[in-house]
C-alpha positions as CSV (number, residue, x, y, z in Angstrom):
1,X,160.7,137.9,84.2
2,X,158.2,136.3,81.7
3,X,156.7,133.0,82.4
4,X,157.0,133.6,86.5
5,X,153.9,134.5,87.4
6,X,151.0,132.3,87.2
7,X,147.2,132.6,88.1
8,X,144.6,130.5,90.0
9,X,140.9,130.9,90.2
10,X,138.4,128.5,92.0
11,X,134.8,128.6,91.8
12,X,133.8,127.5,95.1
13,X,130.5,127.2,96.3
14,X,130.6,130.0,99.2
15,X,133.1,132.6,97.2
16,X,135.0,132.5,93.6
17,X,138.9,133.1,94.9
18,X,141.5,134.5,92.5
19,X,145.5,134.2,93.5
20,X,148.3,135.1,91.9
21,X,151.5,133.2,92.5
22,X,155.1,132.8,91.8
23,X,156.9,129.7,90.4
24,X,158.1,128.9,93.9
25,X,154.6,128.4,95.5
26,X,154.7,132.3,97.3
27,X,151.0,134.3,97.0
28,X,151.8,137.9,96.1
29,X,147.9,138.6,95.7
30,X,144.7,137.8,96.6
31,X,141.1,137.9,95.9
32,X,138.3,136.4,97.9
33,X,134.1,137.7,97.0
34,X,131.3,136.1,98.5
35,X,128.8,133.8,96.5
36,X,125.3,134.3,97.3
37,X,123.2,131.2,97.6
38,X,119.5,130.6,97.5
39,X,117.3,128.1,99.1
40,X,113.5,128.9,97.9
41,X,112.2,125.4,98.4
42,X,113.1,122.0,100.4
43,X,115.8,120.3,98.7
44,X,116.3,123.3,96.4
45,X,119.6,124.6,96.4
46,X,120.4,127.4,93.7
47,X,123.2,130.0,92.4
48,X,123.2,132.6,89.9
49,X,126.0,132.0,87.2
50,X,126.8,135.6,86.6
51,X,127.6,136.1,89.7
52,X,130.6,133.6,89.1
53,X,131.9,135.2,86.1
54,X,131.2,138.5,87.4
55,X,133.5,137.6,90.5
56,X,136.1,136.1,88.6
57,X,136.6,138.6,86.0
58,X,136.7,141.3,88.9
59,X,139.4,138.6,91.1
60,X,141.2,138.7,87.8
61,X,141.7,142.7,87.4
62,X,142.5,142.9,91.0
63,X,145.0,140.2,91.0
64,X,146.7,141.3,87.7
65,X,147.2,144.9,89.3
66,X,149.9,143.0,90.8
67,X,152.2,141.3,88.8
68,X,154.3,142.6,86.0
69,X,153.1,143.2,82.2
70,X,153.8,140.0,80.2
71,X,154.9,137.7,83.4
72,X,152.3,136.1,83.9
73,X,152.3,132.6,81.9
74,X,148.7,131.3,82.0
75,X,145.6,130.8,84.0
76,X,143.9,127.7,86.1
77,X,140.3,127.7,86.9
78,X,138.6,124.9,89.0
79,X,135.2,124.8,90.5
80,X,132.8,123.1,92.6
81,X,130.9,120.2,90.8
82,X,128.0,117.9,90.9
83,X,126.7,122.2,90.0
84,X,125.3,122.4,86.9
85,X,124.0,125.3,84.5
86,X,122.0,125.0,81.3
87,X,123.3,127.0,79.0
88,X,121.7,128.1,75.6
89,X,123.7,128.8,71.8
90,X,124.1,132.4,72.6
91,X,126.4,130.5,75.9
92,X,123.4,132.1,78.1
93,X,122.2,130.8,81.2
94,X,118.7,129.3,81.1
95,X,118.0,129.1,84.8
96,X,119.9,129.4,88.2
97,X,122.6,126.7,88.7
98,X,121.4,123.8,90.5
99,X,123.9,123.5,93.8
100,X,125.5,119.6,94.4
101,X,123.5,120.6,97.8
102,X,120.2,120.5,95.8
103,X,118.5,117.2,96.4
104,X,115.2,118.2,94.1
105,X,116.0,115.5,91.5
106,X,116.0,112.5,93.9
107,X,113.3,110.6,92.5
108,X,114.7,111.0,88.9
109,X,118.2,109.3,90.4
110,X,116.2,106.5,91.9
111,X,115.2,105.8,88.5
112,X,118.1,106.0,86.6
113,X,120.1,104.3,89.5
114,X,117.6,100.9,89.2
115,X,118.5,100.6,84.9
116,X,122.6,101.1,85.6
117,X,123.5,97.2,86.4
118,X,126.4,97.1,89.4
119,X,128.5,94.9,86.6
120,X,129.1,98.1,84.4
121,X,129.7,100.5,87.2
122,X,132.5,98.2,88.0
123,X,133.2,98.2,84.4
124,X,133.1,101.7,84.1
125,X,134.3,103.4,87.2
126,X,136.3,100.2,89.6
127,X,133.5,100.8,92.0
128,X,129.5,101.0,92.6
129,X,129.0,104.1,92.3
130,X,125.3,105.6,92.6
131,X,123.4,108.2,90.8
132,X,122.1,110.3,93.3
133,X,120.3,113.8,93.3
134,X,123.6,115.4,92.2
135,X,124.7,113.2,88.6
136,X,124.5,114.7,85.9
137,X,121.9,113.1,84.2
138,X,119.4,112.9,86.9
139,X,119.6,116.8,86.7
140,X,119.1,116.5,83.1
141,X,116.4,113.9,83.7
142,X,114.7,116.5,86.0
143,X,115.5,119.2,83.7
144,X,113.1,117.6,80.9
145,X,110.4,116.1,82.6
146,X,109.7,119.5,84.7
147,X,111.2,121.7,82.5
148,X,110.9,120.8,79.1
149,X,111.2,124.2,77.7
150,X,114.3,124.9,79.0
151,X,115.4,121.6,78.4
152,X,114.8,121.7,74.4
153,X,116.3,125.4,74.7
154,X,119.5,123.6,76.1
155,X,122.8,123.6,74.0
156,X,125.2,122.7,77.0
157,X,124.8,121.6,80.8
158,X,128.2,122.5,81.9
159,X,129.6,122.8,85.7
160,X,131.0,126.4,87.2
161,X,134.4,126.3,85.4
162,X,133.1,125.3,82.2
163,X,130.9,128.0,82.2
164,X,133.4,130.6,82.8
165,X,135.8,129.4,80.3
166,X,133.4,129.8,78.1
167,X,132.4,133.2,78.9
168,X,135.8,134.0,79.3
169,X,137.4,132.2,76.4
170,X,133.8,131.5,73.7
171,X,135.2,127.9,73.7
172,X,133.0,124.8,75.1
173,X,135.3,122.1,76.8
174,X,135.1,120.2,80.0
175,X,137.6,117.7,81.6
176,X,137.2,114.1,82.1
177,X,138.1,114.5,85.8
178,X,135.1,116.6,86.4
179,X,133.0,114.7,84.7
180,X,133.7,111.4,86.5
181,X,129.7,110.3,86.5
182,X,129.8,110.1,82.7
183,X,133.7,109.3,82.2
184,X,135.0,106.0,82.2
185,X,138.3,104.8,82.9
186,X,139.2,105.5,79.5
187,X,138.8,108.9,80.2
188,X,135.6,109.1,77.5
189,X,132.2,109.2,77.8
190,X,130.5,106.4,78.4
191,X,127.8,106.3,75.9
192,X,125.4,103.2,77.1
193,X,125.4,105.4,80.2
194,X,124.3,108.8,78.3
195,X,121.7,106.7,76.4
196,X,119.3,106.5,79.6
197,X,119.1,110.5,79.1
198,X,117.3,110.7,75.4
199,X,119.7,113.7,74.5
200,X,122.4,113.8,77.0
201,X,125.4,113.1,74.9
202,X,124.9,116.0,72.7
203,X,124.5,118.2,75.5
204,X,127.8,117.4,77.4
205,X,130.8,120.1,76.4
206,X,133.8,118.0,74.5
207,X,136.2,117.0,77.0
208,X,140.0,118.1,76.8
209,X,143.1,117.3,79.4
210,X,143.3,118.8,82.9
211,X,146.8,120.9,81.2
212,X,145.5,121.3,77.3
213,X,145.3,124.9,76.5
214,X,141.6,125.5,75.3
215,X,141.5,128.7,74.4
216,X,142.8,132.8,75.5
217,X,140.6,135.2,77.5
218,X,138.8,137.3,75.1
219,X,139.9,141.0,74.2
220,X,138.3,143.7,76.6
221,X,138.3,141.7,79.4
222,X,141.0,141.6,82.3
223,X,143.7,139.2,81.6
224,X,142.8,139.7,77.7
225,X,145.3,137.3,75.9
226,X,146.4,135.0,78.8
227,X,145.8,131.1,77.9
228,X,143.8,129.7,79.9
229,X,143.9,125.3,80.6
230,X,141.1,123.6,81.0
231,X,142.1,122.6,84.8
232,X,139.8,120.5,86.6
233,X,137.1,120.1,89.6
234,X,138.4,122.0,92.6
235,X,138.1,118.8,95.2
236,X,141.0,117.0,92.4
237,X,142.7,120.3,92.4
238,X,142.6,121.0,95.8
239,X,144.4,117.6,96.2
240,X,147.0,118.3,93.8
241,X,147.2,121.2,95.6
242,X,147.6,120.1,99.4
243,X,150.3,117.3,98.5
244,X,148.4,114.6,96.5
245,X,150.5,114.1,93.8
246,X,152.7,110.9,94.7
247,X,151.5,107.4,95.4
248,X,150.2,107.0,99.0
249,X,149.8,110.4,99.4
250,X,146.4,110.9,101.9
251,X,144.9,114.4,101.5
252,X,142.0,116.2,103.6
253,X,140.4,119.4,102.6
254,X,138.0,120.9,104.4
255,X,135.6,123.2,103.4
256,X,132.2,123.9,102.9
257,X,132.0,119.7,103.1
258,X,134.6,117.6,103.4
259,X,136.4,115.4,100.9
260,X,139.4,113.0,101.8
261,X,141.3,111.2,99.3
262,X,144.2,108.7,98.8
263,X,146.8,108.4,95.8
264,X,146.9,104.5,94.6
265,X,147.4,102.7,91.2
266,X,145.5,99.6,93.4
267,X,141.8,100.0,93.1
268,X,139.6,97.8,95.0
269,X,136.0,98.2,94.4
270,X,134.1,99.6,97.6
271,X,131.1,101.3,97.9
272,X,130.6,105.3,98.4
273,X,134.4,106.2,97.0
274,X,134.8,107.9,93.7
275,X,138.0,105.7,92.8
276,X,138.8,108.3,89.8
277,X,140.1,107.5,86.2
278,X,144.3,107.8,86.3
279,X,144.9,110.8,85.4
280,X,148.5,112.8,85.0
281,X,149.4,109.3,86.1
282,X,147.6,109.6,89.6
283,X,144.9,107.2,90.7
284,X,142.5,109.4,93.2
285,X,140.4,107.6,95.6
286,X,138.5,110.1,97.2
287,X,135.1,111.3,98.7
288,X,133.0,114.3,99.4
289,X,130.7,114.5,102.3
290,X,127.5,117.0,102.1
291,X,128.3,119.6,105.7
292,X,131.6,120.3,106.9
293,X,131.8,124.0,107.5
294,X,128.3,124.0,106.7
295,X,127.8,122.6,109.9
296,X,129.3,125.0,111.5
297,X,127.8,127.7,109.8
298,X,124.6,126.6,110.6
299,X,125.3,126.7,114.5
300,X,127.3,129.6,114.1
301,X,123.8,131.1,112.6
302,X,121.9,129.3,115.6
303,X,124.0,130.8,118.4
304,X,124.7,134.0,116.8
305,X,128.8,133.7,116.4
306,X,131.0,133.1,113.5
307,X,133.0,130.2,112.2
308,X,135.8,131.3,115.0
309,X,133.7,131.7,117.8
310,X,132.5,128.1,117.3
311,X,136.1,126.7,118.0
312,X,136.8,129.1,120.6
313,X,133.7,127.3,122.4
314,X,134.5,124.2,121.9
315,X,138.0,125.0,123.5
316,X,135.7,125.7,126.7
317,X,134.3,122.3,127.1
318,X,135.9,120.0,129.3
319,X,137.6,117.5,127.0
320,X,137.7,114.8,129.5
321,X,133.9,114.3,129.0
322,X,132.3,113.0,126.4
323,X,130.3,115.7,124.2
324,X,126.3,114.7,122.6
325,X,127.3,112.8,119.1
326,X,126.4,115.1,116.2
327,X,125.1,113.8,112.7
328,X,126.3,116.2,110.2
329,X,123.4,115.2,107.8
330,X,122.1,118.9,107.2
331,X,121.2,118.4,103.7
332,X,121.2,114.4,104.0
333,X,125.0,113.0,103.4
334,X,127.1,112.2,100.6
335,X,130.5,109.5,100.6
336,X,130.9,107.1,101.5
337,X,126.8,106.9,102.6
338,X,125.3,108.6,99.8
339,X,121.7,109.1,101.4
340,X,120.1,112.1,100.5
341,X,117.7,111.2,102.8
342,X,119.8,111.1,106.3
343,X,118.8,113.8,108.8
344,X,121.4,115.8,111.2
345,X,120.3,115.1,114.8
346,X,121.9,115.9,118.4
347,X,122.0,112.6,120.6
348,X,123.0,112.4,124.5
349,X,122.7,116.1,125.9
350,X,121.7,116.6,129.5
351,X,120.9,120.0,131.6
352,X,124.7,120.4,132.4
353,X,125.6,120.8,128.8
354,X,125.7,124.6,126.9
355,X,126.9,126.5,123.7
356,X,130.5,124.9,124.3
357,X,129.7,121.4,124.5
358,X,127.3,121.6,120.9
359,X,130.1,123.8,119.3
360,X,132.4,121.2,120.4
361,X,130.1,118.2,119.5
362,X,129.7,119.6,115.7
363,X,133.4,119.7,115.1
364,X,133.4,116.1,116.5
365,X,130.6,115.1,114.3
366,X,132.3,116.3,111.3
367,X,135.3,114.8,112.1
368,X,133.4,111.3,112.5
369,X,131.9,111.9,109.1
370,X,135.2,112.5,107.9
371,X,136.9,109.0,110.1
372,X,133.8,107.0,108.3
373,X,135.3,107.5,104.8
374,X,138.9,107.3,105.1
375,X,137.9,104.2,106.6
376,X,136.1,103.4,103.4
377,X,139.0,105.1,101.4
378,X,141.8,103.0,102.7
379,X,139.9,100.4,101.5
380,X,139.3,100.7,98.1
381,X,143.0,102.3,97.8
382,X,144.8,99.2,99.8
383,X,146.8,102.0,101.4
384,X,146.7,103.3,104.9
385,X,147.2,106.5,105.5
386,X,150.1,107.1,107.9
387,X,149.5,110.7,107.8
388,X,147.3,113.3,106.3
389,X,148.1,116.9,104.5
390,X,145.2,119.6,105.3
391,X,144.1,122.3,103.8
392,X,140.8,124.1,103.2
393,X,139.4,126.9,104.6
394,X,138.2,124.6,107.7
395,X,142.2,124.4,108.3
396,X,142.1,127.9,109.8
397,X,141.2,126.8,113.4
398,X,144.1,125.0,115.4
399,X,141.6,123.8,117.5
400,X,139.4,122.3,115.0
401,X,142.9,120.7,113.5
402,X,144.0,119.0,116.6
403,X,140.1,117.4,117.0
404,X,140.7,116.1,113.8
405,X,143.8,114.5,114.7
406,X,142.7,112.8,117.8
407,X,139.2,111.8,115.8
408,X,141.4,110.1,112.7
409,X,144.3,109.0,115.2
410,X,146.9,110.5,112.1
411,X,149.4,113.3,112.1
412,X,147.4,116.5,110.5
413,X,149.8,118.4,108.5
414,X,148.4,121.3,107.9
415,X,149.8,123.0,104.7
416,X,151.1,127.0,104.2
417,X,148.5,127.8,101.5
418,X,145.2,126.9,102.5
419,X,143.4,127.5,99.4
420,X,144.7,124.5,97.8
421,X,142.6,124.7,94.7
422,X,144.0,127.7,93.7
423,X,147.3,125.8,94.5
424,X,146.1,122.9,92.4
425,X,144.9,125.1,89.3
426,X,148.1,127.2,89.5
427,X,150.2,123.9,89.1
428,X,147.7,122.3,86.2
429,X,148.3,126.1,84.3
430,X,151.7,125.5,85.4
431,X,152.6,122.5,83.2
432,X,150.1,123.1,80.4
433,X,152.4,126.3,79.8
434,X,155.6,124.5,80.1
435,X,156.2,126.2,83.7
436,X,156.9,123.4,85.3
437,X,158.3,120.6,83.2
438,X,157.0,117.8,86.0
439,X,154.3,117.3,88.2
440,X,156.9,116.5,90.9
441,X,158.7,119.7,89.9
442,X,155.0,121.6,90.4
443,X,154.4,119.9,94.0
444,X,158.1,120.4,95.0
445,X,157.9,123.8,94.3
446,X,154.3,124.8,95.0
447,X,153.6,122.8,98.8
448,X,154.8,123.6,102.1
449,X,153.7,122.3,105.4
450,X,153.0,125.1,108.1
451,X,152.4,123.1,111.3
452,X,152.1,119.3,112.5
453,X,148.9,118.4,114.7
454,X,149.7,114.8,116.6
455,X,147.1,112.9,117.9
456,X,146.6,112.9,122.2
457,X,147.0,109.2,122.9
458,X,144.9,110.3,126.2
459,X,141.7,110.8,124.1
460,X,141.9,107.8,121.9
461,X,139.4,106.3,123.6
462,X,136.8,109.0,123.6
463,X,136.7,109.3,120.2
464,X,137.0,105.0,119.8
465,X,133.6,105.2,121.8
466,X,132.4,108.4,120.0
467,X,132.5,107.3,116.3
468,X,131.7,103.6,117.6
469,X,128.0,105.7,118.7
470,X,127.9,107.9,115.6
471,X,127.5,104.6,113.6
472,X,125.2,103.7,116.0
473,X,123.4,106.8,116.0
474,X,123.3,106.5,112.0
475,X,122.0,103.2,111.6
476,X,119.6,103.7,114.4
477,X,117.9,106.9,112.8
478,X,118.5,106.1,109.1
479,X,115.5,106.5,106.7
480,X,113.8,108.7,109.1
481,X,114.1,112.3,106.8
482,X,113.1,109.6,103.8
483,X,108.8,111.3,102.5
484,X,106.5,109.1,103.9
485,X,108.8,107.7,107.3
486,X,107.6,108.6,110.6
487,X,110.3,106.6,112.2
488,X,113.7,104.7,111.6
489,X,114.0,101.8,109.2
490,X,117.1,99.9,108.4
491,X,115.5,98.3,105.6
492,X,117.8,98.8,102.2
493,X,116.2,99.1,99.2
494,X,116.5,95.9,96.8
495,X,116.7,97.3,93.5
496,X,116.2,95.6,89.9
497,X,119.0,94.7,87.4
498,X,121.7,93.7,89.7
């Protein structure tokens, strides 16, 4: 029996999940604890590391329970990103984590963003990538001109898994693919980059391979002894997870946000995708937005009923009407806008309209957010997407799946194991071990599909007139959450060194 077992965690930003798995894909155990996250300010967006490692280490003794002594082969952690925690020489925690939600160093990225010419981002990354609120370095940025204390104090900014493998493990490492702001296509950090940041580079964990081994979970803890790899970010994971590991796969997870991506070697700069280096000899094209099930959340929190309730609702509306278009810009909005600035908003409700049509009209909305970037994806990849594999926590509701399909106008399959990062993690632990001698074999063995969702042909052109007036809607309102606007603009910025 030894070697058949492998373990999954993934730091995610509402709860840290621990699975146990077979080699054949099967979950024998499970572990799910809630996150707490705190929002003391405007744009401040914060979590307490130990509660992370606390969570995982308590995952890991549960899951452990039950599988045989000796059988399980090694561990896969993945996490959220665009988090980061400044951490001191003792591996201590400095401050509360600042969220990818957190949009408190906004000014710093406008900086930054004006010195990085679009040549080298092309250069660098195959696309123009911004630095927003969430990079790295405007953090850091942040981190030393408000915070200088902790910022001399500083021995490592690392994301969530980083920070458990180091608790877990004593060893410092991170992985190129989570580090894609600073990574190049080389898969090293890009050092004219880190030089806008006086002290950056020597704060950035050396990086090691997705599969490499970086060290064994320390004695006393659960799991003592088991290698651990240094996996990756749990959107790249959760990909890997759901079906992305062949060329033309598409992938959507759904989530707290939601992040679509496309496998091609073809990489056509656009703007607002992440067109990832290759990696395990997959190109990613993908893209996160800021409030998938955060949307829902929120009007589930409005109206008093949970994340289920809000489908059953919308399930009451009548679907031959048009619902009020819904913005999804809670927190402002990530790919393939990337305005931290962008405001959620309600447009076209009469008297007639109730609870059913706004839970109905926030699924819809997120689904447009979602139709705006594949859109964006299929063109920096070359490839469109025939179909889609799902997955996600977002996946649950069948009514929420079959809105997506008619939104994207794609087949939704939606995959057996939802929790696709742990799926992911499992299969990066899975070949750093020698488990699986392919990353074929892994996928083969570790995806299933559960149930199809086709698209209604009948409501093709409802949602063609819906996202045509989400756009609309977009453009119409955009810069109007920006400090100092007391209306719309559709002015862009013009910035220096282009």
């Amino acid at each position: 029996m030894s070697g058949r077992f492998l373990v999954g965690v993934d730091v995610g930003t509402t709860s840290v999940k621990t699975g146990l798995f077979d080699v054949d894909g099967t979950l024998l155990a499970r572990r799910s604890t809630p996150v707490a996250t705190a929002r003391p300010a405007a744009n401040v967006v914060e979590q307490s590391p130990g509660d992370w490692i606390e969570a995982a280490l308590a995952g890991l003794a549960e899951v452990l329970a039950n599988g045989p002594d000796g059988a399980v082969a090694g561990l896969g952690l993945c996490s959220q990103v665009n988090t980061h925690v400044f951490v001191d020489e003792r591996g201590e925690a400095l401050a509360p984590a600042i969220v990818w939600q957190d949009g408190r160093a906004a000014e710093d990225a406008a900086r930054l963003d004006l010195e990085v010419p679009e040549s080298a981002r092309i250069r660098w990354w195959g696309a123009p990538l911004p630095l927003d609120a969430s990079h790295v370095l405007s953090r850091m940025a942040w981190m030393a001109r408000v915070r200088p204390d902790i910022w001399r104090a500083t021995r490592w900014v690392m994301a969530p898994k980083d920070y458990c493998l180091l608790k877990l493990t004593g060893e410092a490492s991170a992985d190129p693919i989570s580090s894609f702001g600073v990574v190049d296509s080389s898969l090293r950090y890009i050092d004219d980059l880190l030089a806008i940041v006086p002290g950056a580079a020597k704060r950035l964990p050396p990086l090691s391979a997705p599969t490499k081994t970086v060290g064994r979970i320390g004695g006393g803890l659960p799991g003592a002894g088991l290698p651990m790899v240094a996996a990756t970010m749990d959107a790249w994971a959760g990909m890997l997870g759901a079906g992305g590991a062949a060329e033309g796969a598409a992938v959507y997870l759904s989530g707290t946000s939601e992040v679509g991506g496309i496998v091609s070697g073809k990489r056509i700069p656009t703007p607002g995708v992440i067109a990832f280096p290759e990696c395990l000899g997959i190109t990613l094209h993908a893209g996160p937005t800021q409030a998938g099930g955060a949307s829902v959340a929120w009007l589930g929190a409005i109206l008093g009923r949970g994340a289920e309730e809000i489908s059953e609702l919308a399930a009451r509306s009548d679907f031959a009407r048009s619902a009020p278009i819904f913005l999804p810009h809670l927190q402002g909005e990530r790919a393939p806008l990337w305005d931290i600035a962008a405001r959620a908003s309600f447009s076209g409700l009469d008297g007639s309209m109730g609870a059913p049509e706004l839970a109905r009209s926030v699924l819809e909305g997120v689904a447009y957010s979602v139709r705006l970037l594949l859109g964006a994806l299929e063109a920096s990849s070359g490839v469109t997407a025939a179909r889609l594999s799902h997955a996600g926590g977002g996946a649950q509701s069948d009514v929420w799946c079959q809105i997506r399909a008619d939104v994207l106008g794609r087949p939704i399959d939606r995959v057996v194991n939802l929790d696709s990062g742990l799926v992911g993690a499992v299969m990066l632990a899975g070949l750093g071990t020698g488990v699986f001698p392919t990353l074929e074999e892994a996928a083969g063995r570790m995806r299933r599909v559960a149930r199809t969702f086709e698209p209604n042909p009948a409501r093709r052109r409802l949602h063609d007139e819906g996202f045509a007036g989400y756009k609309d809607l977009y453009a119409r309102l955009k810069g109007f959450g920006a400090p100092g606007q007391r209306g719309p603009t559709t002015e862009p910025r013009k910035p220096r060194g282009r």
